[in-house]
N, CA, C and O atoms as a GROMACS GRO file, in nm:
protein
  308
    1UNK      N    1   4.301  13.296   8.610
    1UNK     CA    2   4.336  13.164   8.656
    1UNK      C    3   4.443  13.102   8.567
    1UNK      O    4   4.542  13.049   8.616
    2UNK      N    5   4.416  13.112   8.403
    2UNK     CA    6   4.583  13.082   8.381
    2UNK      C    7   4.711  13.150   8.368
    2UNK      O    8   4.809  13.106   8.308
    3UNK      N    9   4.700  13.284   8.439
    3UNK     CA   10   4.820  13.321   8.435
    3UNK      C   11   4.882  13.266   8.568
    3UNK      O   12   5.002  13.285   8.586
    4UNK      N   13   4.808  13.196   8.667
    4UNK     CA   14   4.896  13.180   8.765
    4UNK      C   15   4.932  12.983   8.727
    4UNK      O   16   4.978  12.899   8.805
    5UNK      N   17   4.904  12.971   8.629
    5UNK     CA   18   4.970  12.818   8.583
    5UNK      C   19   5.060  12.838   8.515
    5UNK      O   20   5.134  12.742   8.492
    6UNK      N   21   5.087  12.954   8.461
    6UNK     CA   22   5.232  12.948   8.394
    6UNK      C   23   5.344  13.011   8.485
    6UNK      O   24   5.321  13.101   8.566
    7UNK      N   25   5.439  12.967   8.469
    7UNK     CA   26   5.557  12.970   8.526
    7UNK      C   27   5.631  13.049   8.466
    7UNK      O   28   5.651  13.020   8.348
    8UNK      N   29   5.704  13.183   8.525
    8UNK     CA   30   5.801  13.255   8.463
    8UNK      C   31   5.935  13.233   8.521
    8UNK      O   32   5.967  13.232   8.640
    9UNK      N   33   6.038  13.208   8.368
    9UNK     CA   34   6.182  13.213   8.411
    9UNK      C   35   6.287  13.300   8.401
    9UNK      O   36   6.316  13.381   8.314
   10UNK      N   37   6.350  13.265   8.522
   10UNK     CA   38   6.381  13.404   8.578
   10UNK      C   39   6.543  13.432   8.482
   10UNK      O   40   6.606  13.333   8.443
   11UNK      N   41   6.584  13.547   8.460
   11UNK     CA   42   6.662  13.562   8.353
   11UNK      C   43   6.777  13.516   8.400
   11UNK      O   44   6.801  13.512   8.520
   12UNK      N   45   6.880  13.466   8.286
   12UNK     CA   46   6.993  13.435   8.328
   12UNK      C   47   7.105  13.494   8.376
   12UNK      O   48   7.159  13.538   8.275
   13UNK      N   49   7.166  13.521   8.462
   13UNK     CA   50   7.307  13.598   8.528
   13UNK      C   51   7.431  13.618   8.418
   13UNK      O   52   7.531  13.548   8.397
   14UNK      N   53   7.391  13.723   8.365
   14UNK     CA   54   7.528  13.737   8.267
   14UNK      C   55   7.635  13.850   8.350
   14UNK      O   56   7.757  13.839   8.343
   15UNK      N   57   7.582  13.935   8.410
   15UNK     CA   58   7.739  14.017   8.506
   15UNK      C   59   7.774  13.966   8.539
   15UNK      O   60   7.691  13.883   8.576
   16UNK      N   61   7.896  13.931   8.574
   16UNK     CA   62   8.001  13.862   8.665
   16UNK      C   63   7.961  13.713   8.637
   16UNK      O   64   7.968  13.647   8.741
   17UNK      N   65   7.921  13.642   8.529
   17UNK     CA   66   7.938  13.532   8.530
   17UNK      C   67   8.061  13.486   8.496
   17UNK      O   68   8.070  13.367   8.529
   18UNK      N   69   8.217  13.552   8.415
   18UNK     CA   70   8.317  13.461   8.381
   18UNK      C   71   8.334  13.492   8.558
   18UNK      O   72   8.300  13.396   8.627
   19UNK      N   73   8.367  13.575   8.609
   19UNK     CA   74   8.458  13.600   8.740
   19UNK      C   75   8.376  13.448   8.855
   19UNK      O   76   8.449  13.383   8.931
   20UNK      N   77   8.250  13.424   8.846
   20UNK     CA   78   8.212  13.337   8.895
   20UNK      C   79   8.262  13.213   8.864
   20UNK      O   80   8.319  13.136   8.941
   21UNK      N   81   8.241  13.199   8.759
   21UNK     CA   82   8.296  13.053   8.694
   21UNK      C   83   8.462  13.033   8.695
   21UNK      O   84   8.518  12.924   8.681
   22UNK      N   85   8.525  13.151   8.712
   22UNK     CA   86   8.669  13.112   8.710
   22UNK      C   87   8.716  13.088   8.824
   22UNK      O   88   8.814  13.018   8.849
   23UNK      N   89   8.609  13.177   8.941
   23UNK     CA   90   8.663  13.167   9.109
   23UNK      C   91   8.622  13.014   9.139
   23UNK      O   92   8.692  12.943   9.210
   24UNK      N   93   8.479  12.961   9.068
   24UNK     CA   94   8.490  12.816   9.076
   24UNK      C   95   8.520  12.693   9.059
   24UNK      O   96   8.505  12.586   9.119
   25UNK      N   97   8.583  12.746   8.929
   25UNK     CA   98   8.743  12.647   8.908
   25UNK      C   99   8.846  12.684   8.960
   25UNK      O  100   8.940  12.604   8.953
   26UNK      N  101   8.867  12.794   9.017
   26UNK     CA  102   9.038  12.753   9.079
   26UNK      C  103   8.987  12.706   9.221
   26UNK      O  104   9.072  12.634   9.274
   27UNK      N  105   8.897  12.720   9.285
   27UNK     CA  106   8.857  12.656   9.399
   27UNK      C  107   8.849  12.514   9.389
   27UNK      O  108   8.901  12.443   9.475
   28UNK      N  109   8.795  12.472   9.301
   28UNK     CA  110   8.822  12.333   9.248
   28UNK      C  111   8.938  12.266   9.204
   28UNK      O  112   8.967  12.147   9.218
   29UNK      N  113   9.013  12.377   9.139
   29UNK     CA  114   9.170  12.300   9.067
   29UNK      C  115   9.230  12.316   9.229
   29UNK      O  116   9.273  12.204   9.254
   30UNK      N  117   9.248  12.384   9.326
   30UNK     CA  118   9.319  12.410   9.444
   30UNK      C  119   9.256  12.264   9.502
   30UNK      O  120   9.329  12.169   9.474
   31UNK      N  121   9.185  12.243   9.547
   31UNK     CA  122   9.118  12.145   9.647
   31UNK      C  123   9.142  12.004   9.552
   31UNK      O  124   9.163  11.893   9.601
   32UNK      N  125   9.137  12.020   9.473
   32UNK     CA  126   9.185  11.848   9.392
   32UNK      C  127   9.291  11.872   9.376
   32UNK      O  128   9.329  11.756   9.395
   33UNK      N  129   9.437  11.957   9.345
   33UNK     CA  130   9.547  11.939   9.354
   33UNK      C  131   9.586  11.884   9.474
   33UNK      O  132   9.652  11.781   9.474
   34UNK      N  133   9.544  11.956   9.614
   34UNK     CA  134   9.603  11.956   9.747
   34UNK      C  135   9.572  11.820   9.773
   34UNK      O  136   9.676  11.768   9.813
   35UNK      N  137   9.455  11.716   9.768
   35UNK     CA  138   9.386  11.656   9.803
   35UNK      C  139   9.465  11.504   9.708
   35UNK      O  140   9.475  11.395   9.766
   36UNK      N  141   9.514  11.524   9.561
   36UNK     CA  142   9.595  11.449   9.479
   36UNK      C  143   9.760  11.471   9.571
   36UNK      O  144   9.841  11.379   9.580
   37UNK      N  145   9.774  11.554   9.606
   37UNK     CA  146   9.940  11.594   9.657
   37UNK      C  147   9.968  11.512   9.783
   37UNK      O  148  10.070  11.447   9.803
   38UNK      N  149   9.850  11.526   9.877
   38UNK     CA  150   9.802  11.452  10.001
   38UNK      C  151   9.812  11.300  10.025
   38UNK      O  152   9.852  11.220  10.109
   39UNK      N  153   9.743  11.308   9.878
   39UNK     CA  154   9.766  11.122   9.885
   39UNK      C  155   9.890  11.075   9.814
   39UNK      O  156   9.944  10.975   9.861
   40UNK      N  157   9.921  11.108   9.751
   40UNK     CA  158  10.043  11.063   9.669
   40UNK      C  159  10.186  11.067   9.787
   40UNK      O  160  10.279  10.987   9.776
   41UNK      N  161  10.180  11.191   9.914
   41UNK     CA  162  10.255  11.165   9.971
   41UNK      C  163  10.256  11.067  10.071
   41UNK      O  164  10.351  11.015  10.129
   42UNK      N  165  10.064  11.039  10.090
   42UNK     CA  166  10.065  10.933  10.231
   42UNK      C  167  10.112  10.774  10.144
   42UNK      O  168  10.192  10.686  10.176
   43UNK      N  169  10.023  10.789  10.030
   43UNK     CA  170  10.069  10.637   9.987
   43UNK      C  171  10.185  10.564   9.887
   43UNK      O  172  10.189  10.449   9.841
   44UNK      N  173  10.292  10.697   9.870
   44UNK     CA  174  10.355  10.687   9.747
   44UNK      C  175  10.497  10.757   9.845
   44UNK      O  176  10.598  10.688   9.855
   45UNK      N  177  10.494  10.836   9.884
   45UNK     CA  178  10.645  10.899   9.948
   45UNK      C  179  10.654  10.820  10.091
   45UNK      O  180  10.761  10.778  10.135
   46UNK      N  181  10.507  10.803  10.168
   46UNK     CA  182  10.591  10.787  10.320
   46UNK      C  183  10.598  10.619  10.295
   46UNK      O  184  10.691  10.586  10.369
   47UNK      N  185  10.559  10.524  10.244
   47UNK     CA  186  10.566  10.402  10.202
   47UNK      C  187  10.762  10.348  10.096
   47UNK      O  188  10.836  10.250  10.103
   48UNK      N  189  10.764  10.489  10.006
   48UNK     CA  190  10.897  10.499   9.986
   48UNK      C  191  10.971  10.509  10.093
   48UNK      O  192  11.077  10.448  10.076
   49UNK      N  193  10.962  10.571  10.221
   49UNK     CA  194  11.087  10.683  10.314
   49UNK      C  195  11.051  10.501  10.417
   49UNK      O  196  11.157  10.467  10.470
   50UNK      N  197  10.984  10.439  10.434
   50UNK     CA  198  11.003  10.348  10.495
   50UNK      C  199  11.103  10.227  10.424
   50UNK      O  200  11.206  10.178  10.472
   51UNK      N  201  11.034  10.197  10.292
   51UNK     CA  202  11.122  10.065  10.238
   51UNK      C  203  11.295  10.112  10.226
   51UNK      O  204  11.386  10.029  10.222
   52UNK      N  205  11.312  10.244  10.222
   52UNK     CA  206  11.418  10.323  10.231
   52UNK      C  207  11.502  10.280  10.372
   52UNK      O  208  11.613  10.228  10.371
   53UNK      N  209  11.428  10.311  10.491
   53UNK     CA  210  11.492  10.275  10.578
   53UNK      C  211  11.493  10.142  10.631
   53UNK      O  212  11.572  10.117  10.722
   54UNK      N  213  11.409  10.046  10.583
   54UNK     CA  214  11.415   9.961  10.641
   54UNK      C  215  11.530   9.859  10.544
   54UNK      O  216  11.561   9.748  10.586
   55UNK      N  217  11.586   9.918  10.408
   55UNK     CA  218  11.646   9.865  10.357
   55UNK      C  219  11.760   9.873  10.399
   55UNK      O  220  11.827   9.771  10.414
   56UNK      N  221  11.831  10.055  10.442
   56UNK     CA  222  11.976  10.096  10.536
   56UNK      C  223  11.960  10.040  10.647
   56UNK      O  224  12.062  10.045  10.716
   57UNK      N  225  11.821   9.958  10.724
   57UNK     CA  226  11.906   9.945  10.886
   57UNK      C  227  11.911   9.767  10.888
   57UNK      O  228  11.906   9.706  10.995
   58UNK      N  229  11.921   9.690  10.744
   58UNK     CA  230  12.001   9.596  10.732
   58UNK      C  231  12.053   9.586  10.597
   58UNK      O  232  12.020   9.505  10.510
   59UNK      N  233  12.146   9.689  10.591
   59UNK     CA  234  12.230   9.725  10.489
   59UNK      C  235  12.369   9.705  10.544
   59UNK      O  236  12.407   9.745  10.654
   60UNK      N  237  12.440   9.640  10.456
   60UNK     CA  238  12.558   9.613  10.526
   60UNK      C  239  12.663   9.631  10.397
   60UNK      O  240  12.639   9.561  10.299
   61UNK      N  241  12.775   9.721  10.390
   61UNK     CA  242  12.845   9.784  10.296
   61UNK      C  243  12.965   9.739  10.269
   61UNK      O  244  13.036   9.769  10.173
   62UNK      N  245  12.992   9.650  10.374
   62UNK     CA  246  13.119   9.595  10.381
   62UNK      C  247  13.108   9.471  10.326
   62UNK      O  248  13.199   9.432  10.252
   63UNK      N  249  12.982   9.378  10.355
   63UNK     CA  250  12.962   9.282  10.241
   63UNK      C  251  12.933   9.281  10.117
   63UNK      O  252  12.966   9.190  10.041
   64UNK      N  253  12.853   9.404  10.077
   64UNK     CA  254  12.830   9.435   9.969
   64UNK      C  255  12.973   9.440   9.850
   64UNK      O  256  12.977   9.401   9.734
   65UNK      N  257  13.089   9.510   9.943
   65UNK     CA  258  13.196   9.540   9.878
   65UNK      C  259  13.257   9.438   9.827
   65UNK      O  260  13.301   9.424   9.713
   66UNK      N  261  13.260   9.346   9.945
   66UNK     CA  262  13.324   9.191   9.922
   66UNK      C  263  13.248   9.136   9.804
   66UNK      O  264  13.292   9.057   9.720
   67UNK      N  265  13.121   9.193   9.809
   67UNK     CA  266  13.090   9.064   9.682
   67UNK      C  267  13.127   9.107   9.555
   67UNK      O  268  13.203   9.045   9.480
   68UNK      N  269  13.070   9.223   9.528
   68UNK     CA  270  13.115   9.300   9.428
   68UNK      C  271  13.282   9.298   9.368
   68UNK      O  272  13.312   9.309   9.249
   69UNK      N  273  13.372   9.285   9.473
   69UNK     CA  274  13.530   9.272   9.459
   69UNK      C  275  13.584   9.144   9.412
   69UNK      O  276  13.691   9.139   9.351
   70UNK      N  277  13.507   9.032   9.441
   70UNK     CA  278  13.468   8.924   9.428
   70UNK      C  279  13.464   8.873   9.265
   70UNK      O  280  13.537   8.803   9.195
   71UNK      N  281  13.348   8.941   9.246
   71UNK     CA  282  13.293   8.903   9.121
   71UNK      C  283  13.393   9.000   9.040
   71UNK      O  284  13.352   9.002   8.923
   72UNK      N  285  13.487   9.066   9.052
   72UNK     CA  286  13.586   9.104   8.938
   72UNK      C  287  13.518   9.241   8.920
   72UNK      O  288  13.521   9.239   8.797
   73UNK      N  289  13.464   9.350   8.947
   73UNK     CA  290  13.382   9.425   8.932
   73UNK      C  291  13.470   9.585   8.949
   73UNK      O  292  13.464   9.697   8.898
   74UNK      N  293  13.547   9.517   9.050
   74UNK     CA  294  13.671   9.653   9.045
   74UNK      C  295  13.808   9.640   8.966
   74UNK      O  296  13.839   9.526   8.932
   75UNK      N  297  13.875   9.724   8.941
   75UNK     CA  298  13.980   9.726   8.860
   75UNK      C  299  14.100   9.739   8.946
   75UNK      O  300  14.202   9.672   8.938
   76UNK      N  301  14.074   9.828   9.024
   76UNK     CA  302  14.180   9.839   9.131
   76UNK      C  303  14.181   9.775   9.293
   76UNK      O  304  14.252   9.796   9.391
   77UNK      N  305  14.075   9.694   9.268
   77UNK     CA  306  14.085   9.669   9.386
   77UNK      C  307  14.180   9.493   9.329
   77UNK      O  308  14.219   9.414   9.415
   0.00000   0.00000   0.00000
């Protein structure tokens, strides 16, 4: 009767434990890179590629020049 109250533990996995542990970090470094790359482009590049365009489609180059020519800024002009 007390051998079935003690509890035996079961030995620890030493074959192939680095190959385990390394396949489970690059599975991990892969899936948090992609997942960091993901967001940085939804909230950091496509938020850039907009203020981008919305800055060229009332961008006006010809006033820009004037002011700049204006203020003494060219030499030859």
């Amino acid at each position: 009767m007390a051998d079935k109250a003690v509890a035996t533990i079961s030995k620890p996995v030493m074959r192939g434990l680095l190959h385990n542990v390394i396949k489970r970090n690059l599975i991990v470094a892969f899936v948090l890179s992609a997942t960091c790359g993901f967001s940085y482009k939804v909230f950091v590049g496509n938020v850039r590629k907009q203020k981008y365009a919305e800055f060229y489609r009332t961008y006006d180059a010809e006033k820009e020049f004037e002011e700049m020519r204006q203020k003494g800024l060219f030499q030859s002009c």
